[in-house]
C-alpha positions in Angstrom: -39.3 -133.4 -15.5 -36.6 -135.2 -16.9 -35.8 -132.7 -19.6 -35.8 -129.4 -16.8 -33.3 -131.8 -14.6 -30.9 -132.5 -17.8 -31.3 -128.8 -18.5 -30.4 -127.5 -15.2 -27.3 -129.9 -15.3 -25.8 -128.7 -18.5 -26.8 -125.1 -17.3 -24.3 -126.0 -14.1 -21.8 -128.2 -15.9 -21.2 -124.8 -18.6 -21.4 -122.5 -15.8 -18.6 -124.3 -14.3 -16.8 -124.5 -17.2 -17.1 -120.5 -17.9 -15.5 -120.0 -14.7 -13.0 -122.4 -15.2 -11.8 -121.0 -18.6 -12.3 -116.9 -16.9 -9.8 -118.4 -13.7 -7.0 -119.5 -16.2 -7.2 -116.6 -18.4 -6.9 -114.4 -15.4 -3.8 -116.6 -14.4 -2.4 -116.3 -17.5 -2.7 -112.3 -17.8 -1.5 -111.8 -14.6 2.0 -113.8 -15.4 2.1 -111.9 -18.5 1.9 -108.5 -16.5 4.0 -110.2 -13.4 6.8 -107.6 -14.6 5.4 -104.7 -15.7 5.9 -101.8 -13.7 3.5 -100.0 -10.8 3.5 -96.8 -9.2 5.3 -93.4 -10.7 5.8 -94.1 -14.6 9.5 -93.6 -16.3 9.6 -90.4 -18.4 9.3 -90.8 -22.0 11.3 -88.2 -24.5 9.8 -85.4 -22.7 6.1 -86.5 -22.4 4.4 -84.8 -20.1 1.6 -86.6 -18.5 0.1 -83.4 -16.7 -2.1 -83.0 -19.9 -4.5 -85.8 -18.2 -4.5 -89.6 -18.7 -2.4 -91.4 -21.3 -2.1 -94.5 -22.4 1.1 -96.2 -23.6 0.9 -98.6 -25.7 3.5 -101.1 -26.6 3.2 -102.8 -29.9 5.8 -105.1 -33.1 4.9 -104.8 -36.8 5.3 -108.6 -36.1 2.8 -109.0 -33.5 -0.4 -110.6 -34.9 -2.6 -110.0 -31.8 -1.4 -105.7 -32.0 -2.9 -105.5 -35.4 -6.2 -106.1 -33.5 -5.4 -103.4 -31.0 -3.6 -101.4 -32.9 -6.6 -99.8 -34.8 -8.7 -98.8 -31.6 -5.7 -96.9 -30.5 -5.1 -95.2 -33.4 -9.2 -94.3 -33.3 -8.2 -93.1 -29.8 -5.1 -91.4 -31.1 -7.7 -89.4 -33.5 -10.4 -88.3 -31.3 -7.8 -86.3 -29.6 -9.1 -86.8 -25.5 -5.8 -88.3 -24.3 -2.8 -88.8 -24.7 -1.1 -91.4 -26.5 2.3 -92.8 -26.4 2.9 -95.7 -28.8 6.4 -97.6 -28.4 7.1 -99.7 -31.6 9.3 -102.9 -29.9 12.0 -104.6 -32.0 10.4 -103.6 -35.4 12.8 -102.2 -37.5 14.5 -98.4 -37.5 12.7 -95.5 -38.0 12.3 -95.7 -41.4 10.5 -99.0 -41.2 8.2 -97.9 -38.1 7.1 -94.9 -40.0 6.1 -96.7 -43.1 4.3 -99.8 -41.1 2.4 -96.7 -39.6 1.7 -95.2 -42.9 1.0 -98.6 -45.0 -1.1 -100.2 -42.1 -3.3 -96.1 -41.5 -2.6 -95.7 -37.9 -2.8 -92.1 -36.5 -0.3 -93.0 -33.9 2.8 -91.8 -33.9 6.0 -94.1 -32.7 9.0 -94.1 -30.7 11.4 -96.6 -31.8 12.6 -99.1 -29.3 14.6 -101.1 -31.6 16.8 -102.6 -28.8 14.5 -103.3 -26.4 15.8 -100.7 -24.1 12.8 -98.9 -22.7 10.1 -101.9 -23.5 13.0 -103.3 -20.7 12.9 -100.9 -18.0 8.9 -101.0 -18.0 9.0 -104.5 -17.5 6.9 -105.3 -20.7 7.3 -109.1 -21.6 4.9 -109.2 -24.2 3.0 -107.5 -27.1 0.8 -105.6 -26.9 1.3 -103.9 -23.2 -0.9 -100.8 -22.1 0.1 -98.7 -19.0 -2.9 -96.5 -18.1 -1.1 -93.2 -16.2 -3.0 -90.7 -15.0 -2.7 -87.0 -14.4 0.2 -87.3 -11.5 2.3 -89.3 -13.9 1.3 -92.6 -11.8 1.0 -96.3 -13.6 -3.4 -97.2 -12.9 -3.9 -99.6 -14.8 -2.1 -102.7 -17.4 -3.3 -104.9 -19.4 -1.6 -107.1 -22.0 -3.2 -108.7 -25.3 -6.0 -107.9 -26.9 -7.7 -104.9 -25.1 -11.3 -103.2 -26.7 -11.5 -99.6 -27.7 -14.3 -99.5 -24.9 -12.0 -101.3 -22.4 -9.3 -98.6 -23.3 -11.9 -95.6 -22.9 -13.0 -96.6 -20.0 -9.6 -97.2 -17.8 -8.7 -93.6 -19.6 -12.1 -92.2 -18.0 -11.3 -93.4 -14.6 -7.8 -92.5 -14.3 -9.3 -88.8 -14.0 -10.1 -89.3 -11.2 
């Protein structure tokens, strides 16, 4: 009888401190994201999000918690479903971008923000960012840090709808 009672009272003092860890990681994320931009997205060089959902991903060559995410978007990148805007922030000129790319076997192609410029006017305040736009060129979904290949599929899937 004992035992089940200490049991039950570690089972409740874990619980409680799952919730309490989920609570401040969902503060956290969401003052990450405080500034990053709802509603119609900007235009980017001509992408046209018509095509069906795309995902923009911003990412650094310096950013150790991108080189987790940066391989599920370049798997995305080659099963060809969506689209997929990559914005490479503060890492370099082109030359360095495309042989990051190329030395580290992403699929992805880059544009350049080597001045901060458009990361900026999306309101991205850290690495890595992910705007989910859908069809009508409208912002569904963000998310900041380290995002699953699933968890990217799966916003993708539903901004079809």
């Amino acid at each position: 009888m004992f035992i089940n009672w200490l049991k039950r009272d570690s089972v409740k003092s874990n619980l409680k401190t799952i919730l309490l860890m989920l609570a401040i990681v969902f503060a956290v994320t969401q003052y990450q994201q405080r500034d990053m931009n709802v509603g119609p997205a900007h235009q980017l060089e001509n992408i046209d999000y018509i095509n069906g959902p795309t995902l923009v991903y911003f990412w650094g060559s310096w950013c150790s918690i991108c080189s987790t995410t940066s391989p599920s978007v370049s798997t995305l990148a080659q099963e060809n479903d969506y689209n997929i805007v990559s914005i490479a922030l503060s890492s370099g000129d082109d030359e360095e971008v495309s042989h990051y790319l190329k030395e580290s076997g992403y699929t992805f192609k880059a544009i350049n923000d080597d001045n901060g410029l458009i990361s900026k006017s999306w309101g991205v305040a850290v690495t890595p960012s992910i705007f989910i736009i859908d069809s009508k060129g409208n912002i569904r979904f963000t998310s900041t840090g380290m995002t699953s290949l699933w968890g990217m599929k799966l916003r993708l899937w539903l901004a079809t709808f």
